[in-house]
C-alpha positions in Angstrom: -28.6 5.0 -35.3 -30.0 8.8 -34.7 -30.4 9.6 -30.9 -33.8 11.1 -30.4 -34.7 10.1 -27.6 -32.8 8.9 -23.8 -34.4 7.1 -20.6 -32.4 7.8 -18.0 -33.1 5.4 -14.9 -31.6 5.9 -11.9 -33.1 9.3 -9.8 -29.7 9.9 -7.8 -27.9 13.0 -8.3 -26.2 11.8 -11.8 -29.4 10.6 -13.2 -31.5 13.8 -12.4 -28.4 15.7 -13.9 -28.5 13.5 -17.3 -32.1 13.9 -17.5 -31.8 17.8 -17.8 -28.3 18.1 -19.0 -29.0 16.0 -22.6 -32.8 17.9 -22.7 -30.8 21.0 -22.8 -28.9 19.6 -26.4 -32.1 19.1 -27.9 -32.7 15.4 -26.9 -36.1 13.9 -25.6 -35.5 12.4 -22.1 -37.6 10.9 -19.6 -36.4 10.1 -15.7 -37.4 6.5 -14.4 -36.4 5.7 -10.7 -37.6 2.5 -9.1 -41.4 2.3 -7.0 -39.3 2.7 -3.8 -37.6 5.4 -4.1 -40.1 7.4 -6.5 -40.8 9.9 -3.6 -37.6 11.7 -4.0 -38.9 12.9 -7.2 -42.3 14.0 -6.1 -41.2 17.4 -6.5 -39.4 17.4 -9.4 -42.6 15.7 -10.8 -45.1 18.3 -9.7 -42.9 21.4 -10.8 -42.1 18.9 -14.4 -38.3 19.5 -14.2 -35.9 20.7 -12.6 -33.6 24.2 -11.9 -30.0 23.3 -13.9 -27.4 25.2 -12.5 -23.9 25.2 -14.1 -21.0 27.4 -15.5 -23.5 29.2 -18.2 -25.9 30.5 -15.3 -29.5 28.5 -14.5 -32.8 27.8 -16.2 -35.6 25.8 -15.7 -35.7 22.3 -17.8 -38.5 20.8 -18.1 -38.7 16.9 -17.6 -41.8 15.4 -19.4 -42.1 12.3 -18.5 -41.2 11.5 -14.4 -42.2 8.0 -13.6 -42.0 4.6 -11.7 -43.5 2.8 -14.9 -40.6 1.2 -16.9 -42.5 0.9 -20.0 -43.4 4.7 -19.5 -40.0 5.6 -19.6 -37.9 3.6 -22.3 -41.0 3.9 -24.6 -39.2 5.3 -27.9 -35.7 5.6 -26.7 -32.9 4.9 -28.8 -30.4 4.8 -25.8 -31.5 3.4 -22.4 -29.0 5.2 -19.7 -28.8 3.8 -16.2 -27.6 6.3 -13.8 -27.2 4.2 -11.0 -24.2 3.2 -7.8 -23.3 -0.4 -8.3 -25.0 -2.3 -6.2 -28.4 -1.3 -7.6 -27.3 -3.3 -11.3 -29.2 -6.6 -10.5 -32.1 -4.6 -9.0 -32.4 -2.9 -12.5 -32.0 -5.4 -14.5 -34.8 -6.8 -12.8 -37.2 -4.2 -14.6 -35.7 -3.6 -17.2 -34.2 -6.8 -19.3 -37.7 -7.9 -19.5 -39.2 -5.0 -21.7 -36.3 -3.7 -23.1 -35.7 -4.4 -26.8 -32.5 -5.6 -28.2 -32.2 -2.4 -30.9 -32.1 -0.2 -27.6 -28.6 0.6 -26.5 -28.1 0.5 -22.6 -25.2 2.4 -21.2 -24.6 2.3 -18.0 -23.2 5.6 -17.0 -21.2 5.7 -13.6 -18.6 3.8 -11.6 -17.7 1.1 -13.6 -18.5 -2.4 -11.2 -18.5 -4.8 -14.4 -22.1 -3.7 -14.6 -22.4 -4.9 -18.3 -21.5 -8.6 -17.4 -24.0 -8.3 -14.0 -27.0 -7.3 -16.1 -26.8 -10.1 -18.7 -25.9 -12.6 -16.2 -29.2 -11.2 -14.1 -31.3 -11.7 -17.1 -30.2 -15.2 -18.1 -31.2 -15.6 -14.2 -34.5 -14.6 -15.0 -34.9 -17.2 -18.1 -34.2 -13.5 -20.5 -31.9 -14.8 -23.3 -31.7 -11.9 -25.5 -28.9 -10.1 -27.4 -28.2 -6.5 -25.2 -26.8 -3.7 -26.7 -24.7 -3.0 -23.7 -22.2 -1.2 -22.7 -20.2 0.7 -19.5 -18.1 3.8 -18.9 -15.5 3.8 -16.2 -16.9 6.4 -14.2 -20.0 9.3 -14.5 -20.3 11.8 -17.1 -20.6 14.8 -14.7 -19.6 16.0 -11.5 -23.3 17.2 -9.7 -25.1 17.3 -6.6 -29.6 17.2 -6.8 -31.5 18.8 -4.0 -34.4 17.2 -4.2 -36.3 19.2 -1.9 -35.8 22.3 -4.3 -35.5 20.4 -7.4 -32.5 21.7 -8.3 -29.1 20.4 -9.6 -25.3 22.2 -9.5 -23.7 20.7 -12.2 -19.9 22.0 -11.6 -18.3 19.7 -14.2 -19.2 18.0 -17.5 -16.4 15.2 -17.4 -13.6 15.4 -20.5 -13.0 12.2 -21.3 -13.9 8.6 -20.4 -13.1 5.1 -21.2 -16.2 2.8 -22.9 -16.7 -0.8 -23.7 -19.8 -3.0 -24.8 -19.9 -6.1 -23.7 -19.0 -8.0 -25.7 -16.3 -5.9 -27.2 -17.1 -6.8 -30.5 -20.6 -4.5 -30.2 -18.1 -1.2 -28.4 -18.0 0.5 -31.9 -21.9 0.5 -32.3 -22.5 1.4 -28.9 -20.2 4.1 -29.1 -21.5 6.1 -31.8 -25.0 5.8 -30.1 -23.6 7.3 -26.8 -21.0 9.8 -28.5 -24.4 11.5 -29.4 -24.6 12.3 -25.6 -21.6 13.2 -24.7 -18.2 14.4 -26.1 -14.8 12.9 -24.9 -15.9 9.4 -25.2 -13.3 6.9 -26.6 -13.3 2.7 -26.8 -11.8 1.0 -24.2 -10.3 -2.4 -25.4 -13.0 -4.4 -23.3 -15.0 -4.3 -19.9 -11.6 -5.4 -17.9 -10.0 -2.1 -19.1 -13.2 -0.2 -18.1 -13.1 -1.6 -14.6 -9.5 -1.0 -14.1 -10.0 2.7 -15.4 -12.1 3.6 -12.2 -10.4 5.1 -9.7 -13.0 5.4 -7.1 -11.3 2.0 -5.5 -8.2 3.9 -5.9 -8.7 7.0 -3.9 -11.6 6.6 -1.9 -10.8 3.3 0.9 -7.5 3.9 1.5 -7.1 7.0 2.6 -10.8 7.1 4.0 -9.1 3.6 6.7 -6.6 5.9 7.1 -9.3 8.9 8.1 -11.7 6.3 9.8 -10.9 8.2 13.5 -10.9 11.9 12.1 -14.4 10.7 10.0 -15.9 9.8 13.3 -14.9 12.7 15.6 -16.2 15.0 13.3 -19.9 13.5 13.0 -20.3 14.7 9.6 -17.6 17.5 9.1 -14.6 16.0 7.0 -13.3 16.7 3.7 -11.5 14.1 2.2 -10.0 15.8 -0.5 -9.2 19.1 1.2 -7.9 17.6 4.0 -8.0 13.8 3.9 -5.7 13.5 0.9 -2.2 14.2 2.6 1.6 13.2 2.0 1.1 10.2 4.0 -2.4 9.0 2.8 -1.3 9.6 -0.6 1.9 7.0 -0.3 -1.3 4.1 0.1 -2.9 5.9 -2.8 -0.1 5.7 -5.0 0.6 1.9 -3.4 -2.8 0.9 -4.7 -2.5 2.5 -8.0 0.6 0.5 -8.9 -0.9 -2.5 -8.2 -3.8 -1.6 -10.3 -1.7 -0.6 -13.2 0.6 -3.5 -12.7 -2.9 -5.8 -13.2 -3.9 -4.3 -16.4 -0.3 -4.2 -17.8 -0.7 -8.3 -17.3 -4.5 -8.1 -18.8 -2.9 -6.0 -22.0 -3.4 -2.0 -21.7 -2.0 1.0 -19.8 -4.0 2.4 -16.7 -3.6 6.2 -16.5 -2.4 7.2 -12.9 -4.3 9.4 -10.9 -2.9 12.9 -11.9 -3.5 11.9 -15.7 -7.2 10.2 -15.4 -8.3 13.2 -13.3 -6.7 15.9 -15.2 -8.0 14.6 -18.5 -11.8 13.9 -17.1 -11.5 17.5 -16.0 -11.5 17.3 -12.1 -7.8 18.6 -12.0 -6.3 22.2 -13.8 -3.4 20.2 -14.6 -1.0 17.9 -14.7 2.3 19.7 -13.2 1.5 19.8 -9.6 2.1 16.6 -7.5 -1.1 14.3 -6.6 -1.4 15.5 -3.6 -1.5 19.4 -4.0 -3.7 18.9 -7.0 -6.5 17.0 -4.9 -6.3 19.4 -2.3 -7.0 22.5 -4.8 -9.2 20.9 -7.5 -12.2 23.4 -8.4 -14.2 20.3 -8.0 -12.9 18.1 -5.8 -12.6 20.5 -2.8 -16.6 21.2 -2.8 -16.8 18.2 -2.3 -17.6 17.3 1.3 -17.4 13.7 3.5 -17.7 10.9 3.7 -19.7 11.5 7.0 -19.5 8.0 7.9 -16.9 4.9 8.1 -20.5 2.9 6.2 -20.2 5.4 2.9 -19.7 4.3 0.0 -16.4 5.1 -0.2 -15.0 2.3 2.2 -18.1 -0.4 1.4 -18.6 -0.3 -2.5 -15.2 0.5 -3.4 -13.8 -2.2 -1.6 -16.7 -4.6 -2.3 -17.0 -4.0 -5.8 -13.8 -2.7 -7.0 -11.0 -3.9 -4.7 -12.3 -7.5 -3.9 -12.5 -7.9 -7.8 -9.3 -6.4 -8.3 -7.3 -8.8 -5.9 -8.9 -11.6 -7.8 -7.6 -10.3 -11.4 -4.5 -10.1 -9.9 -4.5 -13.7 -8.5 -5.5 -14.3 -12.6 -2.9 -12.5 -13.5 0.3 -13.3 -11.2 0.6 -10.1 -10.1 1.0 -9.7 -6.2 -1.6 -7.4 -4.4 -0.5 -6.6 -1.1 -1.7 -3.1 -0.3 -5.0 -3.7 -1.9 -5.3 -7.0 0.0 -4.6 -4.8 3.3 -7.1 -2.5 2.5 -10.2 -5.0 2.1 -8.8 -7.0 5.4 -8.4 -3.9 7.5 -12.1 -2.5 6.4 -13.8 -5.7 6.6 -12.1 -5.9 10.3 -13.5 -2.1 10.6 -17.0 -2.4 9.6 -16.9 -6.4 10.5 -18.2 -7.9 7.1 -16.5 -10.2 4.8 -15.8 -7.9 2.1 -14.7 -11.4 0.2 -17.5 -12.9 1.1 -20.2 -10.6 -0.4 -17.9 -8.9 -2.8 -17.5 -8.7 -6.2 -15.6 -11.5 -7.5 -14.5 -13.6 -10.6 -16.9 -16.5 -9.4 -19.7 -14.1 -8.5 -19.4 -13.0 -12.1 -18.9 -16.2 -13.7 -15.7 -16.7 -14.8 -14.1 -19.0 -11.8 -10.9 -21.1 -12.0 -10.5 -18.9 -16.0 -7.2 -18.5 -16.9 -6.1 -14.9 -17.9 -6.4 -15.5 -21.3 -10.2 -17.4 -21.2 -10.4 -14.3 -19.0 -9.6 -11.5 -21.9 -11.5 -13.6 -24.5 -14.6 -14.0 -22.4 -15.7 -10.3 -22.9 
């Protein structure tokens, strides 16, 4: 398949960067974002694009096609990119299983939530039985802020490398060469499992954030969680997190790359020498970085609802024992009382209760 043409939903910062970052390497792209949130793109809209600032200096990109109209957007696309935060899968597949064709490819492009599975399970929801060409990275192809109210993006990283799988992993091959038309540094994962457990986002984000919850509200808006957040203490949870997580995909069949070597080899770290905690604190990226403002980011409730929560269960699959990530979703649920188990992400939510971990590995 040639790659003429992308549809990029999803108008957060990552989308509105894809949109003029792959119109820059010659590809057509149009920017969808859903009827209620279509106002943050009135500007981009009226100007047709957007100012893409990065390491080669800015220009103006133009963006032909803005809309709210589905149809509109994925009209002649080969690839079919949502851009979006987790939560927003099932709202998305809403609008787009319907109309999209089964020679499209749709690659969801940010924080891996088992977004593949989600959509096809929210289609056969909807009566859709159709065979997707689907498939998920482990985290977002760039590292970019959009100001909407200027229409402008800084795009301070294109990422290195990142992990992808289709679902099913019999189709990752196909989709791959589709998407490796978008972006370099893009290698198979062995299936969606490996893709969720390659996100580190659940890693580094709700740990030390609990451990930051009284410095987060004190200062109304003015922390930095990697500059000063991330320190020799906080980073003993990190690290307690990460072995569990690495200990869960050894059982599932594949080696999770720690923190230092997933960050240094997306790009987000200068190297690999320095320990984890020194590197956060001086990463070109990392440290422009600023928040979370609030103890109701992201960063404690999506990466405990649909990362950890998910995690804990694949460890419960797997025999391996979870205790610092169990801590973690207890504490915050206690913290932002809600039943992060509840509501989360888990192995029944997604289909697969009471599988065994091999009906587990063979059911993607």
């Amino acid at each position: 398949m040639k790659v003429k043409k992308v549809a990029v939903l999803g108008g957060g910062n990552g989308g509105v960067t894809a949109a003029a970052d792959l119109k820059t390497k010659g590809l057509e792209t149009s920017l969808y974002e859903l009827p209620a949130f279509f106002s943050n793109l009135s500007l981009i809209k009226e100007k047709g694009g957007v100012l893409l600032q990065d390491d080669q200096g800015e220009s103006f990109v133009e963006i032909a096609t803005v809309t709210d109209n589905i149809e509109e957007a994925i009209k002649d696309a080969q690839v079919v990119m949502l851009v979006v935060p987790g939560f927003a899968i099932e709202a998305f597949a809403e609008v787009l299983a319907p109309v999209v064709s089964e020679d499209q490819v749709i690659f969801l492009n940010g924080a891996a939530a088992m977004g593949s599975v989600r959509f096809v399970n929210k289609a056969k929801e909807m009566g859709i039985d159709k065979s997707f060409k689907i498939c998920e990275a482990n985290s977002l192809t760039y590292g970019t802020r959009a100001f909407y109210d200027e229409a402008r993006v800084e795009l301070t990283l294109r990422v290195h490398k990142l992990f992808v799988a289709a679902y099913p992993q019999e189709n990752t091959e196909e989709a791959l060469q589709a998407c490796s038309q978008l972006y370099d540094g893009l290698v198979a994962a062995k299936n969606v499992w490996h893709v969720t457990l390659e996100n580190g986002n659940p890693v580094v984000h709700p740990g030390p954030c609990l451990l930051n919850a009284g410095r987060i509200d004190y200062s109304r808006g003015d922390f930095w969680l990697y500059k000063e957040g991330i320190t020799e203490h906080t980073t003993r949870v990190l690290r307690g997190i990460e072995n569990e997580q690495m200990a869960i995909g050894k059982a599932f069949g594949f080696e999770i790359e720690d923190a230092v070597e997933s960050r240094a080899r997306r790009g987000y770290f200068v190297n690999e020498e320095d320990d984890l905690q020194e590197l956060f604190n001086t990463s070109p990226v990392f440290t422009q970085i600023k928040g979370p403002v609030s103890c109701t980011s992201r960063y404690f409730t999506e990466d405990i609802s649909t990362g950890l929560v998910l995690w804990s269960d694949l460890g419960q699959a797997a025999g391996v024992k979870t205790p610092n990530i169990d801590s973690v979703i207890t504490l915050g649920g206690t913290m932002l009382q809600r039943d992060f188990r509840e509501g989360g992400l888990t192995l029944k939510s997604l289909g697969f209760e009471n599988a065994t971990l091999g009906e587990l590995i063979g059911r993607v």
